[in-house]
C-alpha positions in Angstrom: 0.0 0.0 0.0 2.8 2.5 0.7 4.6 1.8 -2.4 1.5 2.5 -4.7 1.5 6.3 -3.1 3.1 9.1 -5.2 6.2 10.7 -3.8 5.6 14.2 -2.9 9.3 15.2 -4.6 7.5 13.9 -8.0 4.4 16.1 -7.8 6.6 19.0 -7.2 8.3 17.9 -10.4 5.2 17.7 -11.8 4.3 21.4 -11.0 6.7 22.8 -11.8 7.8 21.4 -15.5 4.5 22.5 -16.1 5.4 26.1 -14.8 8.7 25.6 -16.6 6.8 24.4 -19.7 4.7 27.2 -19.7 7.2 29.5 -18.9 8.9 28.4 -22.0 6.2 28.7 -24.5 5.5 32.2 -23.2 10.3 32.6 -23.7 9.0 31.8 -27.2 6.2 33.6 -27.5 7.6 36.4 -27.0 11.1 35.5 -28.9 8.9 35.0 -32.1 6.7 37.7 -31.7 9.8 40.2 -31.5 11.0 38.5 -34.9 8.1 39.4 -36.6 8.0 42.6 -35.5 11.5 43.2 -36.0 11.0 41.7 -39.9 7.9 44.0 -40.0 9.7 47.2 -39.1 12.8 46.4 -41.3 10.0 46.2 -43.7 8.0 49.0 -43.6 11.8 50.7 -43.2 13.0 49.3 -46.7 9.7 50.3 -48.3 10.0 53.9 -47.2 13.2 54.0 -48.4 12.3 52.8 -52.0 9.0 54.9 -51.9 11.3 57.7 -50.7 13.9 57.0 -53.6 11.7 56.3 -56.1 10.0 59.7 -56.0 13.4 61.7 -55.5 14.1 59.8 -58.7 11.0 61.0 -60.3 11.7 64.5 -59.3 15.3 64.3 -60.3 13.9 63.1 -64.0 11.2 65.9 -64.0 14.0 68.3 -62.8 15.9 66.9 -65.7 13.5 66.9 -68.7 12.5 70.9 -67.7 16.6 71.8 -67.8 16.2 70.1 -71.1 13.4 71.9 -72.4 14.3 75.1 -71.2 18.0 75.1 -72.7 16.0 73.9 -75.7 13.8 77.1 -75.5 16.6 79.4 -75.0 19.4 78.1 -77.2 21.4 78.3 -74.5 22.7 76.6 -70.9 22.7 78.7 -67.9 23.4 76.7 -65.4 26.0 74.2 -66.0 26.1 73.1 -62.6 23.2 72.5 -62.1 22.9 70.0 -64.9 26.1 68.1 -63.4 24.2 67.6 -59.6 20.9 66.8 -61.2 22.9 64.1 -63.2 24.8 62.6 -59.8 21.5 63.0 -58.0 19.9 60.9 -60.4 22.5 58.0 -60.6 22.4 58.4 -56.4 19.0 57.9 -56.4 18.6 54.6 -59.0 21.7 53.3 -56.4 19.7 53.5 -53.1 16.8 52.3 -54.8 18.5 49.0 -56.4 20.2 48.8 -52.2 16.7 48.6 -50.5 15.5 46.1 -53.1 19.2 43.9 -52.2 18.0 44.5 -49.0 14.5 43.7 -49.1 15.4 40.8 -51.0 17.9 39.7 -48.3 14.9 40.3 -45.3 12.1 38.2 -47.5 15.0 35.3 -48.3 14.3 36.2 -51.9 16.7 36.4 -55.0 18.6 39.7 -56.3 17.6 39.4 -60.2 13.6 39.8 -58.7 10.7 41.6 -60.4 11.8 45.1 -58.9 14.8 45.1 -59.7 14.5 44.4 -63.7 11.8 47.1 -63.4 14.6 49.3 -61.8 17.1 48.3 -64.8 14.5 49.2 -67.4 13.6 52.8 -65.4 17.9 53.2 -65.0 17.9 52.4 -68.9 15.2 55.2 -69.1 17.3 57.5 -67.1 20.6 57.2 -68.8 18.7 57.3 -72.6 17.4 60.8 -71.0 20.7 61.8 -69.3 22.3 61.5 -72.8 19.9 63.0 -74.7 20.3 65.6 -72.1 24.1 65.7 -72.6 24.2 65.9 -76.3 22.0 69.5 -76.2 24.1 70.4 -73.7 27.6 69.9 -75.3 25.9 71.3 -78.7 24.1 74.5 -77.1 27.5 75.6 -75.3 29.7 74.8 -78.8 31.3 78.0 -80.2 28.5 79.7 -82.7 30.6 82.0 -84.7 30.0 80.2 -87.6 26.1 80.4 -89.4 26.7 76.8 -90.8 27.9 75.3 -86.8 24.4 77.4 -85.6 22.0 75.5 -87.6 24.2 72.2 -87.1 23.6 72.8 -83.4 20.1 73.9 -84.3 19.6 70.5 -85.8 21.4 68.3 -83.3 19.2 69.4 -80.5 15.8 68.9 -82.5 16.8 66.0 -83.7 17.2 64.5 -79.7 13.9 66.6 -78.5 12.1 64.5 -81.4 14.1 61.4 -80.6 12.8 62.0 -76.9 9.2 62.5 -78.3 9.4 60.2 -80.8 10.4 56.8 -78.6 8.7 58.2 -75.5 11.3 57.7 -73.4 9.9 60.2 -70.8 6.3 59.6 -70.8 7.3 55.6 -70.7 9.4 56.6 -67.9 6.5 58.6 -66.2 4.0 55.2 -66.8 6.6 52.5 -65.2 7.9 55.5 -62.1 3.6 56.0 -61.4 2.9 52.2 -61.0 6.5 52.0 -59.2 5.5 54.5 -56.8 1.9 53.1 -56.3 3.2 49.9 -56.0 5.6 51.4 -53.2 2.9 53.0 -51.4 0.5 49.7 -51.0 4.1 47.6 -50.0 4.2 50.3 -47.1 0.9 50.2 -46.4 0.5 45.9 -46.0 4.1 46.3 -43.7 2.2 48.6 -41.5 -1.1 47.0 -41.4 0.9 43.8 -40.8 2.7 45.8 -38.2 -0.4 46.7 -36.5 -2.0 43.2 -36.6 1.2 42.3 -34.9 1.0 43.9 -32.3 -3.1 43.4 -31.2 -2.3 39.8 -31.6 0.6 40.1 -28.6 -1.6 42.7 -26.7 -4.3 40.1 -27.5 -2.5 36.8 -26.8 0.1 38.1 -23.7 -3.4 38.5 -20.7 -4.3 35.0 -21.7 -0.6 33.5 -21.4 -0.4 35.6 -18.2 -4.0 34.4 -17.1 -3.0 30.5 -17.9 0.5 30.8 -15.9 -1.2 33.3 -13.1 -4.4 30.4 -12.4 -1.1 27.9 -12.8 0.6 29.1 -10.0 -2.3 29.9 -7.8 -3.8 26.0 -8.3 0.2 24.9 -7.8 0.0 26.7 -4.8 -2.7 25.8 -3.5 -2.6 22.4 -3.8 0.5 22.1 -2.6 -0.4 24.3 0.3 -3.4 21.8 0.9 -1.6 19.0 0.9 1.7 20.6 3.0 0.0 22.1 5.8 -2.1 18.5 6.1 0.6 16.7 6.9 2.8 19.0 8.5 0.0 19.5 10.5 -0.8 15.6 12.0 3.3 15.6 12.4 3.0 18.7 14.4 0.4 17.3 16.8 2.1 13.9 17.1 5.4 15.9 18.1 3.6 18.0 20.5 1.9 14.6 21.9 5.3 13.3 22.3 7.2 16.1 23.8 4.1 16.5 26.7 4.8 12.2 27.6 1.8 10.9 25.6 3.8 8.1 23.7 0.6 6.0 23.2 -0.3 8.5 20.6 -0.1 7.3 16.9 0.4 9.4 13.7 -1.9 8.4 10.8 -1.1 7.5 7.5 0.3 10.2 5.3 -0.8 10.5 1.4 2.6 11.6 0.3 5.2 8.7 0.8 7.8 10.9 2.3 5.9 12.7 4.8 4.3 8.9 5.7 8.1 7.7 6.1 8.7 10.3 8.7 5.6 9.7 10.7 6.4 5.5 10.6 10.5 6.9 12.3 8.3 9.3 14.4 5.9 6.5 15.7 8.8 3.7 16.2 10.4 6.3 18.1 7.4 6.9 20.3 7.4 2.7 21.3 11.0 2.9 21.8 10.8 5.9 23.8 7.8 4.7 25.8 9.4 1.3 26.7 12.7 2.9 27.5 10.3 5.1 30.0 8.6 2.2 31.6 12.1 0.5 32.2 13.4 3.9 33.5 10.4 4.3 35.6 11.2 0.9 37.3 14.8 1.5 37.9 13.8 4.7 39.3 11.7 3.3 41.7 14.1 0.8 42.8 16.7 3.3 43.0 14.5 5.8 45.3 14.0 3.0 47.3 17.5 2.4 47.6 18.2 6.2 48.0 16.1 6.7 50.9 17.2 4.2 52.5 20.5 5.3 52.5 20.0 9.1 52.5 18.1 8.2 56.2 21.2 5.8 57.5 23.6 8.4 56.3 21.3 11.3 57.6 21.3 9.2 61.3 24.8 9.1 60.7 25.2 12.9 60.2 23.3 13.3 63.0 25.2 11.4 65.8 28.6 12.7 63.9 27.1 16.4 64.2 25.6 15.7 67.9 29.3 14.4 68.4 31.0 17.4 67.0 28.2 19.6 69.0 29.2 18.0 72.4 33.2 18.0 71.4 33.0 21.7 70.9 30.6 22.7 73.9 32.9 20.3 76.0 36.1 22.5 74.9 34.3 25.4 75.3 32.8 24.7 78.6 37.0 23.8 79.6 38.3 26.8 78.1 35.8 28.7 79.8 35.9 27.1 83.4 39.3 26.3 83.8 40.1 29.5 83.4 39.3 30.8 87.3 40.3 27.5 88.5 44.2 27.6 87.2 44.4 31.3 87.8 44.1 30.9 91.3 46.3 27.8 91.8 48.7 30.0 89.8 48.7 32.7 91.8 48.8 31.0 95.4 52.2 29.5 94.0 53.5 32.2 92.8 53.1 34.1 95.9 54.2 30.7 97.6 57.7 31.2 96.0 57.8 34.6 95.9 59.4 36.8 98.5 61.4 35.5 101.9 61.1 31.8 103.1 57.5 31.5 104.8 56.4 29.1 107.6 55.3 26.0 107.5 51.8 27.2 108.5 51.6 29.7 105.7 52.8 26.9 102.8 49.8 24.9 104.0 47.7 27.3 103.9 48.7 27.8 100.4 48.7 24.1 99.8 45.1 24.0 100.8 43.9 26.5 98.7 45.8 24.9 96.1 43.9 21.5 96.9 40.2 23.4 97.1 41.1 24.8 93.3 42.2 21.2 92.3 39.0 19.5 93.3 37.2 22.8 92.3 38.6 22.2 88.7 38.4 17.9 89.0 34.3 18.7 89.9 33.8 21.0 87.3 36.0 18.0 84.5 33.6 15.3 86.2 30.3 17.5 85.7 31.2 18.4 81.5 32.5 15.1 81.0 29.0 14.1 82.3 27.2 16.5 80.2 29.0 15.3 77.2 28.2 12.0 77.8 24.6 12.6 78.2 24.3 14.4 75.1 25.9 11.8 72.9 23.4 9.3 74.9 26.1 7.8 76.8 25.9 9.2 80.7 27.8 6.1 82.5 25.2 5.4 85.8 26.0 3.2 88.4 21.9 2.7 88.2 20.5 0.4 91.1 17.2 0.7 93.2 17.5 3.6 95.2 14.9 5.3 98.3 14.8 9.2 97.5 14.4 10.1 101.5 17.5 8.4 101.9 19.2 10.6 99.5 17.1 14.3 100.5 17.7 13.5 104.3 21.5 14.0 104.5 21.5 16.6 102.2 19.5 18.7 103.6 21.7 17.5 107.0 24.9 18.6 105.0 24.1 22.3 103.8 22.4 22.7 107.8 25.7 24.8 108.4 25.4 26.8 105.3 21.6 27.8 106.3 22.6 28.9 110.0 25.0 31.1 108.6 22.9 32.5 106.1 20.2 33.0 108.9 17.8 30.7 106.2 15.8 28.5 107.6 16.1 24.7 106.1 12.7 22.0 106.2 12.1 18.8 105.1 8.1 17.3 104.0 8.8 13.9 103.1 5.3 12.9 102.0 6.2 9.3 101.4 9.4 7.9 102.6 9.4 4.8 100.8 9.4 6.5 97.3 12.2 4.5 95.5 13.3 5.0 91.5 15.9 3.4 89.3 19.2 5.7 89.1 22.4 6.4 90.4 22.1 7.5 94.0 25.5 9.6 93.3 24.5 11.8 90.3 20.6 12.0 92.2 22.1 13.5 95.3 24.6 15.8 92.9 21.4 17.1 91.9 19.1 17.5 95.0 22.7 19.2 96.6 22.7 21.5 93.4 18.9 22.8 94.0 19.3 22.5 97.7 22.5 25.1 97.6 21.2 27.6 95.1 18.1 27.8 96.7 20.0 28.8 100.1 22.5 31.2 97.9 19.4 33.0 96.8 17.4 33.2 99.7 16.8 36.3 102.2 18.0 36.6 105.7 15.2 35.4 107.7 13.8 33.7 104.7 12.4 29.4 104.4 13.5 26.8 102.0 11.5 24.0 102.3 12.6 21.0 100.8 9.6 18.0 99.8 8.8 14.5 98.6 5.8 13.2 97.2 4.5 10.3 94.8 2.1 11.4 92.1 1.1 10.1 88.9 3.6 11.1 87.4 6.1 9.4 89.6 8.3 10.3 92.8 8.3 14.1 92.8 11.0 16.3 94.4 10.4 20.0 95.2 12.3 22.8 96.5 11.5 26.4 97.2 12.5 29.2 98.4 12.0 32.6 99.5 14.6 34.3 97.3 15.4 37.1 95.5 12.8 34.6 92.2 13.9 35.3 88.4 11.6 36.2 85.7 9.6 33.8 83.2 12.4 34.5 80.7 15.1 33.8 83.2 13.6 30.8 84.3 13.7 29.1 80.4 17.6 30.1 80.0 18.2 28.8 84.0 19.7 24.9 82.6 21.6 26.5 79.8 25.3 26.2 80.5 26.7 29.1 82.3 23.8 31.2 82.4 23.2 33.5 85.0 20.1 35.6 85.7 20.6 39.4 86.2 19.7 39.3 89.7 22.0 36.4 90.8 24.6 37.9 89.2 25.0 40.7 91.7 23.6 38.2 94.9 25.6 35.7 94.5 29.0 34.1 92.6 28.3 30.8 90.9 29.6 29.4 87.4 26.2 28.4 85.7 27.2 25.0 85.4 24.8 23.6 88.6 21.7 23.7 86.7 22.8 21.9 83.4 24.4 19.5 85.2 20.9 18.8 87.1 19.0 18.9 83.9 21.4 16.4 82.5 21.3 14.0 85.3 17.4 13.6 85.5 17.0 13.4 81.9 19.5 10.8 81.7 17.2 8.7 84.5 14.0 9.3 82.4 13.1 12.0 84.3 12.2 15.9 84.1 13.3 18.9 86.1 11.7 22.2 86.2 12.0 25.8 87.7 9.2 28.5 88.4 9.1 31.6 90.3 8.9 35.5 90.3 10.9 38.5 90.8 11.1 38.9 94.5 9.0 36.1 95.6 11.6 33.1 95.6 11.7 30.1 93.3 10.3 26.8 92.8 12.5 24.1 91.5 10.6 20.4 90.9 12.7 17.2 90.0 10.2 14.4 88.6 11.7 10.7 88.2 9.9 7.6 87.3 9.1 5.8 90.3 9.9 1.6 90.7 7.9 0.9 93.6 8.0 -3.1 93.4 11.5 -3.0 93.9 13.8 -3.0 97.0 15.9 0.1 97.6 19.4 0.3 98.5 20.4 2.9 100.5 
């Protein structure tokens, strides 16, 4: 079926060696119409020119016969000279005459020895019998006369060519074959220019419909092509813009023209191609998504414990940098004074020694409690965890900072609402915390002023409060209090501290499970509550 369709290439052909074909005839056309024409004006040219000669020939011979005639009359020649051009014009004449007929000859294809010119001969013969005649009188009218006997022989010579003239007619025979000449001459340029003229209404005549024919040509050439182009250019447009927006299930029909059919078969393989390379892509894609998320959420976990890592390496050396700083300054300077100046006592190098000793475990506290924190952020916080009674743990707490709250004129209480409140944990790092809220709670307290330390077992589990009667901290205050080395504005200027206390809390009852709070108000004291997951079925160790 495809091969029985005609190539679009060989109806272009087709069109145009028609257009060339009329193209052509209208080249020719035109070529042989300018022939003619040309042949027509060369023509009516030529027969001017012998209707012209001819009757400057005719004059010349009238011109000639009245010289005769009137040297006749007067016996006499006045005007030599005048006989001489009229003779040259003559001779002139019958030349350009017998060149228009070679030439007219030449244009019609037609032999020199024609009808005209043995006419011409015959009129030339004419012309020179008259020219002689002419010459005769003239050489006998201008002969010496002295003599009576040479007048009368002059007398006689010239009658004897006037009668010779009249007698063989030369001149009216010449006047008979120079009329029908010149009428003859007049109808040859009258048929060149009527030919002329018929001529040209036949090309003005012919040329609209030759025009017309390759005008409706061009437009049906056009337009069928046009048809037949923008058709198919057309369904190959939409199937491209089917493909290009993904719908490779659409087909392109079948073309009329065999090359534009050719390209719609490459465009529709293509489409299956490209479709089943899609579906195959689609299914790697899936697989490897699958395989990309999971490994973008291991490396992701990874990232995160690297960066938590990093996080707790760099708050670690900061929190050193920043600590250790007070810590070594100190032990710095007591030996420095130590050494300097005059031997000292053994007294004074203890004392020295001692504060030396405070600093040390100052600074090995303060390595224990970020080493902690560290730990705890990177999920690793190292408990000794065992069963463990909470009373047991608040009771000599409380008995330990006793001192510190006589000396601060604060006065220290204990509510322990259930005694036998025991939780999972380290009973170390859970009485490092109750000592941490116990002591801040007595550095920020009034003269005069409660802190009242208490135990209870909720819902929530074994609940640990203490509060105070302090100098409180703002809501603000109390959301920054467990970041490391914070310090409110008002504890600043009550009371020295490093920050550190706090964090160190949070971190130690988060890593039991737990949750640690702080509340209060500018003036009115603070409320810190430590809540821990209580394990009530099992035996505490004190």
């Amino acid at each position: 079926m495809t091969a029985m369709k005609t190539r679009f290439s060989r109806k272009l052909h087709m069109a145009f060696g028609a257009m060339l074909a009329i193209t052509l005839a209208l080249a020719w056309y035109f070529y042989d119409s300018v022939q003619w024409f040309e042949y027509d004006v060369q023509r009516i040219a030529l027969a001017n020119s012998v209707l012209n000669g001819n009757r400057a020939l005719s004059a010349q011979t009238e011109l000639k016969l009245k010289l005769i005639r009137e040297s006749a009359a007067a016996g006499s020649v006045e005007e030599t000279l005048q006989w001489q051009e009229n003779i040259s014009a003559l001779r002139v004449s019958i030349e350009e005459i017998r060149q228009a007929y070679v030439d007219g000859n030449l244009l019609r294809h037609a032999e020199a020895d024609s009808l005209e010119l043995a006419d011409l001969d015959e009129m030339e013969t004419l012309v020179e019998t008259i020219i002689s005649s002419g010459e005769v009188i003239r050489l006998a009218l201008e002969a010496p006369d002295t003599e009576v006997s040479n007048t009368e022989l002059i007398t006689e010579v010239v009658d004897a060519e006037l009668d010779k003239l009249r007698t063989e007619g030369t001149a009216e025979l010449f006047r008979i074959m120079m009329a029908e000449t010149l009428a003859a001459n007049i109808k040859e340029v009258s048929d060149a220019n009527w030919e002329a003229t018929t001529l040209s209404r036949y090309i003005t005549g012919v040329l609209p419909l030759f025009m017309l024919a390759l005008v409706s040509l061009t437009g049906l050439i056009v337009w069928v092509f046009s048809r037949s182009l923008t058709r198919s250019v057309t369904v190959l447009h939409n199937g491209v813009w089917a493909f290009t927006n993904g719908d490779m299930t659409h087909r392109i029909p079948e073309l009329k023209e065999r090359e534009f059919e050719l390209l719609g078969d490459a465009f529709n393989t293509m489409a299956r191609e490209l479709a089943g390379h899609r579906t195959r892509m689609h299914d790697s894609n899936v697989q490897l998504e699958a395989v990309v998320d999971e490994r973008t959420r291991a490396l992701k976990s990874s990232n995160d414990m690297l960066a938590l890592v990093d996080e707790n390496r760099r708050k670690l050396l900061a929190d050193i940098s920043h600590e250790f700083r007070t810590p070594l300054t100190v032990i710095r300077g007591e030996a420095e004074i130590a050494m300097r100046g005059k031997a000292k006592t053994k007294a004074e190098y203890l004392e020295s020694l001692g504060r030396i000793i405070e600093q040390s475990d100052q600074a090995t506290r303060l390595v224990d409690d970020l080493l902690f924190m560290a730990r705890a952020d990177a999920g690793e916080p190292r408990l000794k965890v065992r069963p463990v009674s909470v009373d047991s743990l608040l009771g000599p707490v409380c008995n330990d900072f006793t001192a510190k709250a006589e000396k601060r004129k604060v006065s220290l209480k204990q509510s322990f609402g259930d005694e036998n409140a025991v939780v999972m944990g380290d009973p170390g790092r859970l009485r490092q915390v109750f000592a941490i809220l116990v002591d801040n709670a007595l550095q920020y307290s009034m003269k005069g002023g409660t802190v009242e330390v208490s135990l209870e077992r909720n819902q929530s589990g074994v609940v640990v409060t203490v509060r105070d009667e302090g100098i409180g901290l703002t809501k603000e205050e109390a959301q920054q209090a467990f970041q490391r080395f914070f310090r409110g504005g008002h504890a600043q200027g009550h009371a020295r501290g490093t920050g550190l206390g706090l964090p160190v809390a949070k971190a130690i009852v988060e890593a039991h499970k737990g949750s640690i709070t702080l509340q209060g108000k500018p003036g009115k004291g603070a409320l810190a509550t430590v809540t821990l997951p209580a394990e009530d079925k099992l035996k505490a160790v004190a």
